[in-house]
C-alpha positions in Angstrom: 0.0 0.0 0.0 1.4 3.4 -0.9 1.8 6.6 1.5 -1.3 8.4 0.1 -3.4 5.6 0.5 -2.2 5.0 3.9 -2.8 8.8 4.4 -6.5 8.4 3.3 -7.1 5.5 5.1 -6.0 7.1 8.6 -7.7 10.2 7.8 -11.0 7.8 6.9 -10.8 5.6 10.0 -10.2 8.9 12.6 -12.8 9.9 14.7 -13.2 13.3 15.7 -15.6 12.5 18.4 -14.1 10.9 21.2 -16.6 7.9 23.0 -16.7 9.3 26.3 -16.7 12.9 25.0 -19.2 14.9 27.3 -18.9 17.9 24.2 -17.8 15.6 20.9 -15.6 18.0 18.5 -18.7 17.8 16.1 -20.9 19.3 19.0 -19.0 21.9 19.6 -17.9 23.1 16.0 -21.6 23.0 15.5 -22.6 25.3 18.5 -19.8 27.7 17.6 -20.5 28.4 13.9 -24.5 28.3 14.2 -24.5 25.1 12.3 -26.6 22.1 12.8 -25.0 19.0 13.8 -25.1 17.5 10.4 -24.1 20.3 8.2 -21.3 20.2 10.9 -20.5 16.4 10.2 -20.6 17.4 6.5 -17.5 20.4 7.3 -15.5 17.4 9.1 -15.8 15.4 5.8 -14.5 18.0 3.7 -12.0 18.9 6.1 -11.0 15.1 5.3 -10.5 15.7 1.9 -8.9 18.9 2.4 -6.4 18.1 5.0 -5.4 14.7 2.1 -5.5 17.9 -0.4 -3.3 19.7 1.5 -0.9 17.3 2.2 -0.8 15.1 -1.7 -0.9 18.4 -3.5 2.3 19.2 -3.3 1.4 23.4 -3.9 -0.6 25.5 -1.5 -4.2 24.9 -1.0 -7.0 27.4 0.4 -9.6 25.7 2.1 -13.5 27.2 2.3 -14.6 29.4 5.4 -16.5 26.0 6.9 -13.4 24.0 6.2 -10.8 26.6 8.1 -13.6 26.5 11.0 -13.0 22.7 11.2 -9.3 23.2 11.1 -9.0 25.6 13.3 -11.1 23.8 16.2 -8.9 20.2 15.8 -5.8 22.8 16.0 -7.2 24.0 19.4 -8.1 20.5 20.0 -4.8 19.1 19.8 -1.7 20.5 17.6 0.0 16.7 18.4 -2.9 14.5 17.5 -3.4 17.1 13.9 0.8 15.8 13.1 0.2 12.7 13.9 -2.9 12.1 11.7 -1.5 13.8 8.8 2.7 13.5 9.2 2.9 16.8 9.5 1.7 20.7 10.3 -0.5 22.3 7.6 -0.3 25.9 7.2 
């Protein structure tokens, strides 16, 4: 198996939510941006593609507004768990 597949299958098997999560991530991104809990499951699986994007493309990438809201909130989530997931910081 090659390195991007690799990198989409980790990014396809991580859970944002944690199980014993009192406020999951997707909760909370949904609460701060006004955004129902499925539009905000929707952001997270664009943020998916993004982040692999990001990442593969090997040039700069911009994401949308509802994209940067996901990244931000997983950077303030953790900055560790982000490099670990993806091999490395995205600017």
């Amino acid at each position: 198996m090659n390195s991007s597949s690799l990198l989409y299958d980790r990014l396809q098997a991580f859970s944002f939510d944690a199980i014993d999560a009192q406020f999951p991530f997707s909760r909370r991104l949904a609460q701060d941006n006004g955004w129902s809990e499925d539009y905000a499951q929707r952001a997270i699986e664009e943020y998916r593609r993004f982040a692999y994007l990001a990442v593969m493309a090997g040039h700069p990438v911009t994401p949308s507004d509802q994209v940067d809201q996901v990244w931000h909130l997983h950077l303030t989530y953790s900055r560790w768990e982000h490099v670990i997931l993806l091999g490395r910081i995205i600017h």
